[in-house]
Structure formats: structure tokens, C-alpha cells
N, C-alpha and C positions, 0 to 999 in steps of 0.2 A: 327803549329806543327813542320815545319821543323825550325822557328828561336828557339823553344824548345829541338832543338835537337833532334827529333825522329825518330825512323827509316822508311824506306821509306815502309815499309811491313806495318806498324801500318795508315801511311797516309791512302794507298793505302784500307786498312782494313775497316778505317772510312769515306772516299770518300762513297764506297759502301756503306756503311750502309746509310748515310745520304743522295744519291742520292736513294736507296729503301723508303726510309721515304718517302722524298717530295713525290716520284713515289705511295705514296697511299698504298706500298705495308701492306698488313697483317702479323702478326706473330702468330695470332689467332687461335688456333685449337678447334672448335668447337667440341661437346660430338661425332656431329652427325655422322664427318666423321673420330673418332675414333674406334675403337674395343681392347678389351682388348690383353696384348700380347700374350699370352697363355702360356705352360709349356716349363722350361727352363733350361740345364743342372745347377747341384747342385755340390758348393765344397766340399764336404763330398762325391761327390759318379765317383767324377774324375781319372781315373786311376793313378797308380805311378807317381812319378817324375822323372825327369832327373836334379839335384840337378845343374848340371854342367852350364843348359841354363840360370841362374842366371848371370852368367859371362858374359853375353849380355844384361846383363838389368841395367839400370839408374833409380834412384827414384828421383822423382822432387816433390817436395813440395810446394804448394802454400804458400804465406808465405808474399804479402802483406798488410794484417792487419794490424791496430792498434786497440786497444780493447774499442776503445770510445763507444761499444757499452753499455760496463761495467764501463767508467768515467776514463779509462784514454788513454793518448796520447802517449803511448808507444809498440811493437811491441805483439799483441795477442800473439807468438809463449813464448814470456819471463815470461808470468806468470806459476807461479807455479801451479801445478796441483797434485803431492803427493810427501812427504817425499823429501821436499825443492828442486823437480825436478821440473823444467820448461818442455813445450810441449816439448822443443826445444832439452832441455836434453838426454830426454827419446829417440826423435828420434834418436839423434846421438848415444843412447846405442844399439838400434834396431839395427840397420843400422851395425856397430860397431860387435854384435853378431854375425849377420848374416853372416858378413864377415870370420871372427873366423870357426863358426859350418863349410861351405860351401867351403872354402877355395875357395873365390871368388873375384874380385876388387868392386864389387857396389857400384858408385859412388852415393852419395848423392849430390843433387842439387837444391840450391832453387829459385822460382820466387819471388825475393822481390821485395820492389816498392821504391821509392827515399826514402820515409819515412821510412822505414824497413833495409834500407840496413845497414851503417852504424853502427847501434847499435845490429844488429842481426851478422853482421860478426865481432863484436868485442867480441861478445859471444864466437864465434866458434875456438877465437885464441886457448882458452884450450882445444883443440881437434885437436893438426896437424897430429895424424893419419889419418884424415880422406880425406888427399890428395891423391887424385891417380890420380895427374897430368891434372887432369880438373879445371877451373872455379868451384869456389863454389858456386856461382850464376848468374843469368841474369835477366835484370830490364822487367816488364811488362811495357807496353806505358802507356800514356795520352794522352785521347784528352778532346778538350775544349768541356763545359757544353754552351749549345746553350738557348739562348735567348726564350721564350715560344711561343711567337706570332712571332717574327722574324725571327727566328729560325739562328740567327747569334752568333758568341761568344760572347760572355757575358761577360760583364768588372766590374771586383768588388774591389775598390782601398781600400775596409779597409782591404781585406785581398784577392791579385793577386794569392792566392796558390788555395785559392777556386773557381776560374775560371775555374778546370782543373777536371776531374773525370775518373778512372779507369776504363777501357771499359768491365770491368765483367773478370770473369776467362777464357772465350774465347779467351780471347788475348793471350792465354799460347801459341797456335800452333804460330802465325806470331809472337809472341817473340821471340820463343824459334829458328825459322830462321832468323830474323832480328839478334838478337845479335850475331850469328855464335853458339850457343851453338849445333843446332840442326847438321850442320857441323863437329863440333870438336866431338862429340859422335860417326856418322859416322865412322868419321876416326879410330878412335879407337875399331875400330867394337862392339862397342855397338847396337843391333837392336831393340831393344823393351824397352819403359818405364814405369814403371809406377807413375802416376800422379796423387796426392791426397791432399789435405788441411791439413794443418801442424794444425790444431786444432781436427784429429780426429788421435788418439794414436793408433784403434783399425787396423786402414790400413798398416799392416806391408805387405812387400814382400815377396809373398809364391812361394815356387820354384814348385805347383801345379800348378799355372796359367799361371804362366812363361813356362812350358812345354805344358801346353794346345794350349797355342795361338802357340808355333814353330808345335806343332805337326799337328795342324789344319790349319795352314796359316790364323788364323784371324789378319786382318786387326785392329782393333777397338773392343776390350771391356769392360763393365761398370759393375761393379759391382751391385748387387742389392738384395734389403731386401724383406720379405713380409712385406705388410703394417698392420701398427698400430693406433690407434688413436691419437698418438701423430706423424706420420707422415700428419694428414691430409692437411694441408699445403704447405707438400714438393710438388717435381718433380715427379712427374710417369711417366711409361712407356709404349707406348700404340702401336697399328699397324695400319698404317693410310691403312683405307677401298682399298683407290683406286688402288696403288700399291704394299701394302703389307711390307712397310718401316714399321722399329722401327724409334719412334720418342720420342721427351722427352716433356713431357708438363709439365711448370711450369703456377705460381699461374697470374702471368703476362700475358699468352698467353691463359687465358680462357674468354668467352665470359661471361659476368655478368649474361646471364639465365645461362648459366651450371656450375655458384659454388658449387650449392648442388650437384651436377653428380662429380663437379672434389674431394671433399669432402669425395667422396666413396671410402675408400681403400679395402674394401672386392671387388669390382667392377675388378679397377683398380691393385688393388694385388703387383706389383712390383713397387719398389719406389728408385731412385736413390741415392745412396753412395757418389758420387765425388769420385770414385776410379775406375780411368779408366787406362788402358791398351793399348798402340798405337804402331805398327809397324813402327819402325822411316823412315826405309827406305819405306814404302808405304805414310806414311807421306810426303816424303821430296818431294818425286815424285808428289804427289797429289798439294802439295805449290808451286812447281816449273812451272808446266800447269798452278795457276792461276797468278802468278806473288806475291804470299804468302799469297794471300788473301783466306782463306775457308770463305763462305759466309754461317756463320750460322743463324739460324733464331732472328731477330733485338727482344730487352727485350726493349720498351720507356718508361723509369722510369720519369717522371714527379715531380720534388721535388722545392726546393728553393734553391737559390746558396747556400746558408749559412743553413744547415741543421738543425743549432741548432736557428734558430731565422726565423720564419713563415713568418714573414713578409716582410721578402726579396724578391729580386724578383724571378720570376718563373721563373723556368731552364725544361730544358729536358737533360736528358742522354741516348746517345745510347750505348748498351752492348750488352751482348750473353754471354751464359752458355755453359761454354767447355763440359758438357755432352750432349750439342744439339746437337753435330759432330756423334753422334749414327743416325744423318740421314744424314751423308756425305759421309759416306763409305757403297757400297751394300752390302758386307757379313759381315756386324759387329754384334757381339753378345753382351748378356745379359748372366750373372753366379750369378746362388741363392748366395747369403753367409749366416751364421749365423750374429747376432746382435756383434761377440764376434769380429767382423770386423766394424763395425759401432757406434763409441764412438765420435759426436761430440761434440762440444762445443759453444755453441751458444751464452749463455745463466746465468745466473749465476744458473739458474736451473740445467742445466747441469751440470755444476761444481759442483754441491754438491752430485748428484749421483755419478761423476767420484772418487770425492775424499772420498767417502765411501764404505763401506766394502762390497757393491755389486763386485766391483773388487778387485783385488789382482792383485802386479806388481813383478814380477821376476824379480829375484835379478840376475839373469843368465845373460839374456838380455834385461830387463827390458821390456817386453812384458805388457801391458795391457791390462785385459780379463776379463768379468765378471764371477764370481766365476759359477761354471758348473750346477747347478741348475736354476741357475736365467738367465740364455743366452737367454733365449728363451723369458723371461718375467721379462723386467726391471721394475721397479717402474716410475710412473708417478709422477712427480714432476712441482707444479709449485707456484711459492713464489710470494708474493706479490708486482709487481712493484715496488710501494713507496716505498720499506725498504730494497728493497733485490737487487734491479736494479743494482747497481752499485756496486763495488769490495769494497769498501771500508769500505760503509754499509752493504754488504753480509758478512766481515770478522767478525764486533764488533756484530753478532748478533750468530754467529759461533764461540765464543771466544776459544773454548778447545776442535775446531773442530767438524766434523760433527754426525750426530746421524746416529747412526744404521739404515742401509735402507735394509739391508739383508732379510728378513721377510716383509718386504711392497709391496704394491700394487699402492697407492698412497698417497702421501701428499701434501695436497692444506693448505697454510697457507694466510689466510686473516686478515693485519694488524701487526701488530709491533709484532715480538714474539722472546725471546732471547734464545738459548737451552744451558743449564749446560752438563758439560761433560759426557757423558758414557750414551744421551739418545736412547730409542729403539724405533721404530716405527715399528709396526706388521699389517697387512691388510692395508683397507681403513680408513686414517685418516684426518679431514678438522680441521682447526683449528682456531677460530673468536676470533680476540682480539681488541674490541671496543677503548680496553687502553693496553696500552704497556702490554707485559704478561713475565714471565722468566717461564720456563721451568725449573724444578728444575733437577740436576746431578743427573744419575742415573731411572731416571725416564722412563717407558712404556708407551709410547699411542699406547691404541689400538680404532678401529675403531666403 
């Protein structure tokens, strides 16, 4: 790591992590020694604002991705997502507004990764307003993907880039001290951040939470939804029995009897955003005691060096989820939001509810919201792997853009299906095509 260059916070980061491994430690949270969070204040019912406390807030956006998940090798933030805006776009118009209405400096700031950086800050040259004398970004580390059995780094000469794997979004905290960024905010009396993934558009800056946390002195807050059945997979948030900690449990740190228990979001209820909220200066203090390292709970992702070919050899990666830090600080909180705050993008699934008429984007500040009726109850959408997986194939079966989802419940399409312009989708609709099928323009499915 250090002939990589890295900084000595991210060593120090992954030392710990992999001396807890060998040490046996667990990251497991059993059903048994959870209990549900219980009730927990709501952004709709938080008193006024103080518009001003904005002026002490930094948005950091996670931001290294590249969208292989959808087929290509280019930065997630740069696809487009409505009316020839990219993610990337729309945040810098957020961001941009908000400065405007607010008469505020908020800096925008992102964690790219070596892969991201370059082409994401050549994007941003058409935007030099958006200096306000900080770094426009700071790189998240890498450490090496360790051997399975040996648990040593792992040497792979057809391609040395794949040796290397991002330690999860956790690494945001000892990044964002390792590179100085978390210093140089400081200085400029910026005290609070907020930190969210540059793939969900509905995470803007509300100057309600910005006055929550100065008026309350919290420390750490996560934003969070009620659950759906299309969260059942996500992170929930629970109170571990013994001492009464929030804690975050993903799908990773459940024990195989309790998938159907971690499954239960009527149970479970509150489900993590990635839009969290941190006291920089409680931050810097809390990095500074441990030498940068916050030791949050280890994710051991067990995969092949080469993701896209099985038969490589077997790797481990150690990481951690920067909403696990909800059990690093004692008074950290949890805040309801609506859904009209929780727009990601996962998925090409996703991408078709975003870029349909569920939402509407103002043209003010280019806000993305889903239209006021449907907030509360998005469409469930899910396309079929084979044909819809990858960006390229989700466009040519989309040719004249997407169909009407405003009036739907859900659309499950199984099999090759093309839709003509101007189609509507109403209720519950499933859709089986043995053989390629067009959807003719103009056309209704109802369910």
C-alpha cells in the first residue's frame, strides 16, 4: 500500500481490519441480539430552519463508480438520467440553486476513485462557479484483494489493476483525513457534512437538518425510509439489546438462519438512505484518538480477483459501510424522510422509474421529486436481466423513451419486450414474451 501510494490513515485502516479477520472477529449480527429501533423524529415535522447554518455545511458525494454494473467502464455519475442531464449535472444544478436561494458558499465535494477522477473532473471544467476555493475532490484508498486460503495479496499479471479493491464507502471518514480535505473544511469553518452517493439525485441539502443537528449537537445522522418490499435486501436499522446502540445491519452481516427475519421490513421498519450527516469537528477529534482509523464493523466479501471470469482465483475483500459509523458515535440519530429523498440508481430498473414521468425535475434548481401523489408509493419495477441488464440493451428496447409509470403499481417484464412511444402502464402489470414482443406506441397495459 505504501509503494501505491496510500495514505498512512487507509494502511492503518486496513492493518485493523485484517488483524480483526485473522483474530476470528465477527461482523454478524444475529436477529437474536437485535430489537427493532423504535420511533423516530420525522422531516416533515422538524421545526423551522435557520437557512444560515447551510453556510457551515459541505456536500460530499460518493462518486467512485463506474457503471460496469450496467456494461460500461465509464464513471456511473456521467450517465444521463433525464433531459440529456447526467447524475453529475443535476447535482452541480442542486448544489448551484441552493447557493443562489440561500445566499450561502456550499461547497461541493467529491470522493472519486483513480478511475473516476480524471474524467469526472473534466466534466466539471463547465462549471467554474463552483469554486469556493476548496479541492473539488479527494481520492478514496485501495487496499489489496487478499488471497482466499492464504490470505496474502494476491498477484494477477493479466491484469495488476485487479489486485486492488475499494474498501467500501467507509473509507470516506480516513480519506477524507488522509488527503487533508477533512482539515482544509475546518479551517474554513465549515462544521457539518453531508455525505451521500452521487447516484441518488433525491439527496439534496435541506437547511432543516442542517439546523437540527447545530440545534441538537448531534454528532452523526443517517437518514432513513420506512421499509418496502423492494427494500428487503437493503441495510436496516436496529437497537442492539445489550446496550441500546443503533446499529446498521446489512445483508452481509446476517447469519444464514435469520435471512427470512432480516427480509422483514414491516419487523425491521427503518431502512438506510446513505445520506448521512456528520459533525466534522466531532469527526476529526474522534480520527485524531484513533490515529484515523474508526473501526467500523468488517463486510468479508469473498469474490474472484477478476469479477467477470469465475474461474479465477478466489479473493477476499475487506470493507465497511459508512452507515455503520451509526454505532461509532453514542448520541447519533436516525430522521424519517419521505421516498421524495431516496431516488437511487442501482439498477437499470431504476433508471426507468427515474426517468419517467413518476418524477418531474425543476427547471429552478433542477430538484428531482417524485410527482406528490406517488411519494409515498413508487412503482415496482423489475426487467429482465438478459435484455434489460446493461445500458445499452435497456436503451434499444426504450427507443422513444420510457412508458408512462405514473398510474402503476408494478411492472415485471419476463423476456425480450420493446415499448413504442407514448406507452401507459396502470396497476399491476407482468409481461411474458417466449419471443421477442414490440409494444405498440401509444398503447395501455393494464393489469
Amino acid at each position: 500500500m505504501r509503494d501505491a501510494d496510500q495514505p498512512e490513515e487507509a494502511i492503518r485502516s486496513f492493518r485493523s481490519a485484517y488483524e480483526r479477520m485473522v483474530g476470528g472477529e465477527s461482523a454478524m449480527l444475529p436477529s437474536a441480539e437485535l430489537e427493532p429501533a423504535g420511533d423516530v423524529d420525522a422531516l416533515d415535522q422538524l421545526p423551522d430552519s435557520d437557512a444560515g447554518v447551510l453556510d457551515r455545511v459541505a456536500v460530499i458525494k460518493l462518486n467512485g463508480g463506474l457503471a460496469t454494473s450496467m456494461g460500461l467502464r465509464s464513471p456511473k455519475s456521467l450517465v444521463e438520467v433525464r433531459d440529456r442531464r447526467s447524475f453529475l449535472d443535476v447535482i452541480v444544478g442542486q448544489t448551484l440553486a441552493l447557493r443562489r436561494r440561500h445566499g450561502v458558499r456550499l461547497p461541493l465535494v467529491l470522493m472519486n476513485s483513480k478511475a473516476t477522477r480524471e474524467e469526472t473532473l473534466r466534466a466539471l471544467e463547465a462549471y467554474p462557479d463552483l469554486d469556493v476555493g476548496l479541492p473539488l475532490d479527494f481520492l478514496q484508498s485501495m487496499v489489496p484483494k487478499l488471497e482466499a486460503e492464504e490470505l496474502e495479496p494476491i498477484s494477477w499479471e493479466k491484469d495488476p489493476a485487479l489486485e486492488w479493491n475499494p474498501p467500501g464507502h467507509g473509507d470516506v471518514y480516513p480519506a477524507l483525513r488522509g488527503s487533508g480535505m477533512l482539515d482544509a473544511l475546518l479551517k474554513q469553518d465549515f462544521r457539518y457534512a453531508m455525505i451521500s452517493n452521487a447516484d441518488n439525485l433525491g439527496a439534496t441539502c435541506d437547511a432543516r437538518i442542517a439546523t437540527h443537528l447545530h440545534r441538537n449537537e448531534i454528532p452523526f445522522l443517517m437518514e432513513v425510509v420506512i421499509g418496502t418490499e423492494a427494500d428487503r435486501k437493503g441495510g436496516h436499522i436496529a437497537r442492539r439489546r445489550e446496550d441500546g446502540q443503533l446499529v446498521l445491519r446489512e445483508t452481509a452481516q446476517t447469519p444464514e438462519e435469520d435471512e427470512e427475519s432480516f427480509r422483514d421490513y414491516r419487523r425491521w421498519r427503518y431502512y438506510n438512505t446513505n445520506s448521512l450527516w456528520v459533525d466534522l469537528q466531532v469527526l476529526g477529534e474522534t480520527l485524531d484518538k484513533s490515529g484515523g482509523v474508526l473501526e467500523l464493523p468488517l463486510i468479508v466479501n469473498r469474490k474472484t480477483v477478476d469479477p467477470r471470469d469465475s474461474s479465477s482465483p478466489k479473493v477476499i475483500q475487506l470493507e465497511t459501510a459508512m452507515g455503520a459509523a451509526i454505532g461509532s458515535f453514542k448520541d447519533a440519530q436516525m430522521l424519517q424522510v419521505p421516498r421524495t429523498r431516496f431516488a437511487p440508481v442501482k439498477t437499470t430498473d431504476d433508471l426507468l422509474v427515474l426517468r419517467s414521468d413518476v418524477y418531474t425535475l425543476d427547471e429552478e434548481d433542477m430538484i428531482v421529486a417524485p410527482v406528490p401523489e406517488r411519494a409515498k408509493d413508487l412503482p415496482y419495477v423489475e426487467l429482465d436481466s438478459e435484455f434489460y441488464k446493461l445500458l445499452d440493451d435497456f436503451e434499444q428496447r426504450f427507443p422513444d423513451g420510457p412508458p408512462s409509470l405514473r398510474e402503476a403499481k408494478r411492472l415485471v417484464v419476463h423476456g425480450d419486450v420493446t415499448f413504442g412511444r407514448g406507452v401507459r402502464v396502470r396497476g399491476a402489470v407482468e409481461l411474458e414474451a417466449p419471443e421477442p414482443m414490440q409494444i405498440d406506441a401509444g398503447a395501455t397495459l393494464e393489469g
